[in-house]
N, C-alpha and C positions, 0 to 999 in steps of 0.2 A: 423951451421946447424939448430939449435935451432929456431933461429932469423930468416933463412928462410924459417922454418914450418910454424913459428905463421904468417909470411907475407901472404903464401900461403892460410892458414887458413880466415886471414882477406878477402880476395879478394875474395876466394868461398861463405864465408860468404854474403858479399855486392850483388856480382851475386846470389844469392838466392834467397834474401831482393828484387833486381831488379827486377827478375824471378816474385816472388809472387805479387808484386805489378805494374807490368806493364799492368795486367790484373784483375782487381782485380772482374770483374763478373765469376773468374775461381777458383777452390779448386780443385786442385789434376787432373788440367788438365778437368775437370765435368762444363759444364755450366750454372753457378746460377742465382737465381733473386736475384738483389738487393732487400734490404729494400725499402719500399716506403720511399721515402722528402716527407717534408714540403710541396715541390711543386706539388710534385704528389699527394697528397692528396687535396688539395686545386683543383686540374685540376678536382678529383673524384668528389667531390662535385658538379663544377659549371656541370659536367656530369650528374649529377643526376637532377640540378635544371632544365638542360632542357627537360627530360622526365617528370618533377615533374608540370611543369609552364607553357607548352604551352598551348595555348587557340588555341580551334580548334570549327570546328562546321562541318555538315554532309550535304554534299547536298541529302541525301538522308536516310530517316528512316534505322536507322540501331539496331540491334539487337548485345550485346556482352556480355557472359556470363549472366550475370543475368541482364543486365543494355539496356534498350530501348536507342536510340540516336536521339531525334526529328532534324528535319530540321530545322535549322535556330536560334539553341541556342547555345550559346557559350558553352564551356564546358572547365574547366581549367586541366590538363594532361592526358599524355597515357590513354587508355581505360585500366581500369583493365579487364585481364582475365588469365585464366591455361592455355589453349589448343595452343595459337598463338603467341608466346612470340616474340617482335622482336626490334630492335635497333632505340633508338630516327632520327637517318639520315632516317631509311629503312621508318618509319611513316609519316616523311618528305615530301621523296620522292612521296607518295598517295598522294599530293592533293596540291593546291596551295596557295602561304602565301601573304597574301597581309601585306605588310611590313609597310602600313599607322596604320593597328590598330595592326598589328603582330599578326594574325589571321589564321590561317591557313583552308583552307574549303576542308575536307576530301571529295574525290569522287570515293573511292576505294568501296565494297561488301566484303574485306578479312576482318576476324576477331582477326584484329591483337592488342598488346597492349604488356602488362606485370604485372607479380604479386608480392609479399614481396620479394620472395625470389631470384627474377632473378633480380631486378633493383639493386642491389648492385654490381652483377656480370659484370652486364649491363655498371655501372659506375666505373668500375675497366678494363673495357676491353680494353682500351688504353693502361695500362701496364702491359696486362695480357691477351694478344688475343688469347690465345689456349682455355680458359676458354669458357665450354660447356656453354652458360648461357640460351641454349633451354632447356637441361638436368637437371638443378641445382635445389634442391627443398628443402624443410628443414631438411628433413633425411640427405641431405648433411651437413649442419652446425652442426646437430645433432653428424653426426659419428666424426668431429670435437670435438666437446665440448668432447666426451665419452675417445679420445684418447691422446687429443690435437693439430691433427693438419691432415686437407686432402688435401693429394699433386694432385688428378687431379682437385681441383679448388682453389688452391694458399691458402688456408683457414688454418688458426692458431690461435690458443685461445689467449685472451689476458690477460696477467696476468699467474701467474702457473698452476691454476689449473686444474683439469681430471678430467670428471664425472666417469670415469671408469666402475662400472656395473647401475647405475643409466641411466633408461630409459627415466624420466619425470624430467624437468630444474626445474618447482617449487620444487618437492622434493630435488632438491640437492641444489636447493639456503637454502629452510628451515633447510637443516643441516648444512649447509656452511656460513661465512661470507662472503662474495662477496667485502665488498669496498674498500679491496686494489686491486682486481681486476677492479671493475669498474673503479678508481682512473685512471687508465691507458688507458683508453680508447682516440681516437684520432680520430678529424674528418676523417670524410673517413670507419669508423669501424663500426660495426655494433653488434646489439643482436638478439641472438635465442630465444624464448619460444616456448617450444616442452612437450607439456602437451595432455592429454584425450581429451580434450574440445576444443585448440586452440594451432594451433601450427601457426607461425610466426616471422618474420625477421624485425627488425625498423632500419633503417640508420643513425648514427651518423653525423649529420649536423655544429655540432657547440659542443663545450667543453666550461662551466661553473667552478665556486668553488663550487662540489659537484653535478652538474648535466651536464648534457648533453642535447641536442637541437635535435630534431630527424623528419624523414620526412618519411613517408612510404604508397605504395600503400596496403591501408586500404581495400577497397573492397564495401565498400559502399560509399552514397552521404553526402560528409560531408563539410560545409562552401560552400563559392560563388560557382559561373559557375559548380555546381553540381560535385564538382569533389570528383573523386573515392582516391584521395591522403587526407593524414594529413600533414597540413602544419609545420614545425618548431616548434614541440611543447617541450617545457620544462620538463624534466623529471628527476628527484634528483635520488639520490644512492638508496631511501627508497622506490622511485616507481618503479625504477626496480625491485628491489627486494622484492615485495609485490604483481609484477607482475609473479614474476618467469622467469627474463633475465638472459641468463648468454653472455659474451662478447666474440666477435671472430673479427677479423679482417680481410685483404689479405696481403700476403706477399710470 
């Protein structure tokens, strides 16, 4: 009788083991996101390079946020602006690419583009399409960093820490050590600074030994074809944190 508990035992056991692992985006029956791969992080990336890298021009004077758009000049990424945020395809879509210089000549009057905080959203939305990325703004990341983690835009700290009652990132980076949290940072992730003066979001493009590679729509004209992005710039543990970053992720 003994010998045929434990059999009975083994075999509920196994159908359990089966049960939990035949579906493993499920916990208790609830359907979860995976972790982002390697792969999906790398897909986020080349997501972002193409709102980041297109060279586009205006067939017609155009006006966007604070940035004038002459006829006939190239310009390298999305228009920065707050008010018209919208998806590298839907910019696309406006105007026609001539594929000899991969050029695109916008002939659209909408004021469309995106800002810090939404191209991250923007570049995660393949595997994460419920994500508001017209909604999303740094008070998002913010209530992130404060708690650890905001489930209506996939967003989770990276590393342990809570800012808890801390309103301003430089404040809690100056009482905090941050590089085992930066330490952990992965392409595809991104940082917050949410200060008095500047609040903003920079995308993890590339992981270093002790820094990180980063790409973000800046807001002003900065390098070639006037563009409103920072290209790939190199950023160690000591500029984050002298900048007042602290690290969040998607997942």
């Amino acid at each position: 009788m003994a010998k045929f508990i434990r059999s009975a035992l083994v075999v509920l056991i196994i159908f359990l083991m089966v049960g939990l692992t035949s579906d493993p985006t499920k916990i208790a029956g609830v359907k979860v996101q995976a972790a982002p791969t390697a792969a999906e992080r790398n897909r986020a990336v080349y997501d972002l390079r193409d709102m980041a890298y297109i060279k586009w021009k205006t067939s017609s004077s155009l006006y966007i946020w604070n940035h004038t758009y002459t006829p006939n000049i190239v310009y390298k990424g999305m228009p920065y602006t707050q008010t018209h945020n919208t998806t590298y395809s839907d910019f696309l879509s406006r105007g026609n690419l001539d594929y000899k210089t991969n050029t695109l000549t916008y002939s659209g009057n909408a004021k469309v583009g995106n800002d810090c905080s939404t191209v991250p959203a923007l570049a995660w939305k393949f595997k994460f399409p419920s994500i508001g990325y017209a909604s999303i703004y740094t008070g998002s990341y913010l209530s992130c960093a404060k708690t650890g983690a905001n489930s209506t835009y996939n967003l989770v700290n990276v590393g342990t820490y809570t800012m808890g009652d801390y309103n301003d990132t430089s404040e809690y980076v100056a009482d905090h050590a941050m590089s085992t949290h930066y330490n952990k940072l992965k392409k595809g992730d991104c940082c917050l600074k949410y200060t008095s003066g500047t609040k903003h979001v920079i995308f993890v493009e590339g992981v270093g030994s002790g820094c990180v590679y980063i790409t973000d729509q800046i807001g002003w004209d900065d390098g070639e074809y006037l563009s409103t992005w920072r290209h790939n710039k190199k950023m160690t543990w000591s500029d984050l944190a002298s900048e007042g970053y602290v690290p969040i992720g998607f997942s």
